[in-house]
DRENZAVO-31613 format. One record per residue (C-alpha): residue in three letters; y, z, x. Coordinates in steps of 0.2 Angstrom, whole numbers, padded with zeros to 4 digits, always signed. Layout:
N
ALAYZX...
//
This chain:
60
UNK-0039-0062-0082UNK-0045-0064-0063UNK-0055-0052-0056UNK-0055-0042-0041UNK-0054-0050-0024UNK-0070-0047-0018UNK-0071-0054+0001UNK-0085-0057+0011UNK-0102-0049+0009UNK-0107-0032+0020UNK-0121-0042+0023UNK-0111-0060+0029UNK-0099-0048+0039UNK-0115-0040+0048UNK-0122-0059+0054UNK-0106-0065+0057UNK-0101-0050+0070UNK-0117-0053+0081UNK-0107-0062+0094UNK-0112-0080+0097UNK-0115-0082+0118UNK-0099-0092+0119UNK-0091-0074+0113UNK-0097-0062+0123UNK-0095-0074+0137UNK-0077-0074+0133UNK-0075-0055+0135UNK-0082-0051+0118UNK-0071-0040+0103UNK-0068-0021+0105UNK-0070-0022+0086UNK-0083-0035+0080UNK-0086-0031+0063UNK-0068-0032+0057UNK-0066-0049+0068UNK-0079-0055+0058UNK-0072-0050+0041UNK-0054-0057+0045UNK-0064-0074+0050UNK-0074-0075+0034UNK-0060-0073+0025UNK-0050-0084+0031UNK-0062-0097+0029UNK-0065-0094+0012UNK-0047-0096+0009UNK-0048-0113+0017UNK-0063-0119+0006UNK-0054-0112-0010UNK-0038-0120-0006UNK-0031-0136-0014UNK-0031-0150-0001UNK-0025-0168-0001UNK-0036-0180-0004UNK-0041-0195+0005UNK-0026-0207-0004UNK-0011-0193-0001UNK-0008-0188-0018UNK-0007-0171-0017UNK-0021-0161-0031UNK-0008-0153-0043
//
């Protein structure tokens, strides 16, 4: 039985909303914590996700 989706540490969500130069140079996020959650997120779900690899057989 799978556990609970935990998501991104309190702590990786507090790095990760200190905007990079390039960001607040862009105007910046009215809400920088919960950018940065939805960004962790979805790059964990890119990591955990089954890919094709290099031959094109999909992993099944």
């Amino acid at each position: 039985m799978p556990g609970p989706e935990t998501g991104p540490s309190e702590d990786d969500v507090r790095t990760r909303s200190q905007l990079l130069p390039e960001e607040e140079a862009a105007g910046g996020s009215c809400d920088p914590r919960e950018q940065a959650r939805l960004i962790l997120e979805d790059s964990e779900e890119r990591v955990d996700a089954p890919h094709d690899p290099p031959d094109g057989e999909p992993v099944t």
